[in-house]
C-alpha positions in Angstrom: -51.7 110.9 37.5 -51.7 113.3 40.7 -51.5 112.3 44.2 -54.7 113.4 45.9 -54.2 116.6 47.5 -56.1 115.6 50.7 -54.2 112.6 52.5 -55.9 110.8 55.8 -53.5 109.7 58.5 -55.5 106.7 58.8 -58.2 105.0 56.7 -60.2 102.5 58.2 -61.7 100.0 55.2 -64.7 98.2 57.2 -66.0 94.7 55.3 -69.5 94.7 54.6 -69.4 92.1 51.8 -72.5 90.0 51.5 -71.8 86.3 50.2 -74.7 84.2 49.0 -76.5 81.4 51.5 -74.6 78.7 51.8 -71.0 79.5 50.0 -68.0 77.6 51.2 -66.7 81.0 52.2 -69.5 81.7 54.7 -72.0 84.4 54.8 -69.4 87.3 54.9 -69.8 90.2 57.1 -72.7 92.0 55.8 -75.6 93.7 58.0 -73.5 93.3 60.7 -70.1 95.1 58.9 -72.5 98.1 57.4 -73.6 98.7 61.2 -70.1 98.7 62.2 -69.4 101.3 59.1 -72.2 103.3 60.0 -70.8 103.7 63.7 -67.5 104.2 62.9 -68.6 107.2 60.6 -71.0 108.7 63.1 -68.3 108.5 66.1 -65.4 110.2 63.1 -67.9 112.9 62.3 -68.8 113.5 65.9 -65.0 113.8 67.1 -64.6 115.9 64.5 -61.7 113.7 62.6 -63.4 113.3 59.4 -60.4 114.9 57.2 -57.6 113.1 59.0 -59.3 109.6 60.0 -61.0 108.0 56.7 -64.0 104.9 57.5 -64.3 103.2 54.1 -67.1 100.4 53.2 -65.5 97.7 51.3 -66.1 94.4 50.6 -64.3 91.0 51.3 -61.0 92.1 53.1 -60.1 88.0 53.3 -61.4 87.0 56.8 -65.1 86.1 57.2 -65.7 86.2 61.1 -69.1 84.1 62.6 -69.4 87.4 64.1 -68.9 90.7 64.0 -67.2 92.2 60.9 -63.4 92.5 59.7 -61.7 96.0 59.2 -58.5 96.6 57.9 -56.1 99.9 58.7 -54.1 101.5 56.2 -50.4 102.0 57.2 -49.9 98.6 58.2 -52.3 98.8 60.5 -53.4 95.4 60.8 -56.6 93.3 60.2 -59.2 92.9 62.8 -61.7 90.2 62.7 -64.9 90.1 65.4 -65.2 93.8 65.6 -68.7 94.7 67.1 -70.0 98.4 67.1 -68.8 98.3 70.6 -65.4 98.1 69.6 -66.2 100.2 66.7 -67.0 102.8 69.1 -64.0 102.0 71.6 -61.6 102.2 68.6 -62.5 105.8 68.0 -62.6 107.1 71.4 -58.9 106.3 71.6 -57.7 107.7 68.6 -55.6 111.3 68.7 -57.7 114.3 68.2 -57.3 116.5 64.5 -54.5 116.8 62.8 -53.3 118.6 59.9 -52.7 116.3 56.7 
């Protein structure tokens, strides 16, 4: 095994698991977590992080929020629950411009 020669200073894992209707577990975060994905990646791209900060769709990260999606930061970052592509967009604005990995 070799470590990955490219390393991101963050990684942001967005949920965008999909449960079926009606499990105990709820609906998961589906549409609304790919929408969230999709503007995280766009606002990365456009800030021109896309080596340093890494947006990842995943699925069930373990908390299925009514609304909004959950995302999860590497580094012990934390979980977030409720995130909307408002705060999807918020979240990225305030993060440090490039850095070298």
């Amino acid at each position: 095994m070799n470590r990955a020669r490219f390393q991101p200073q963050l990684q942001i894992f967005v949920c965008a698991n999909e449960r079926a209707a009606g499990s105990s577990l709820g609906s998961g975060c589906g549409d609304r977590g790919a929408v969230v994905f999709a503007e995280m990646k766009r606002s990365v791209l456009a800030r021109g992080l896309a080596s340093s900060v890494w947006v990842t769709e995943t699925k069930c990260l373990g908390v299925c929020p009514q609304e909004g999606c959950a995302i999860a930061l590497s580094h012990g970052g934390g979980v977030f629950e409720r995130v909307t592509v408002n705060d999807a967009r918020a979240f990225v604005s305030n993060l440090e411009g490039p850095r070298s990995c």
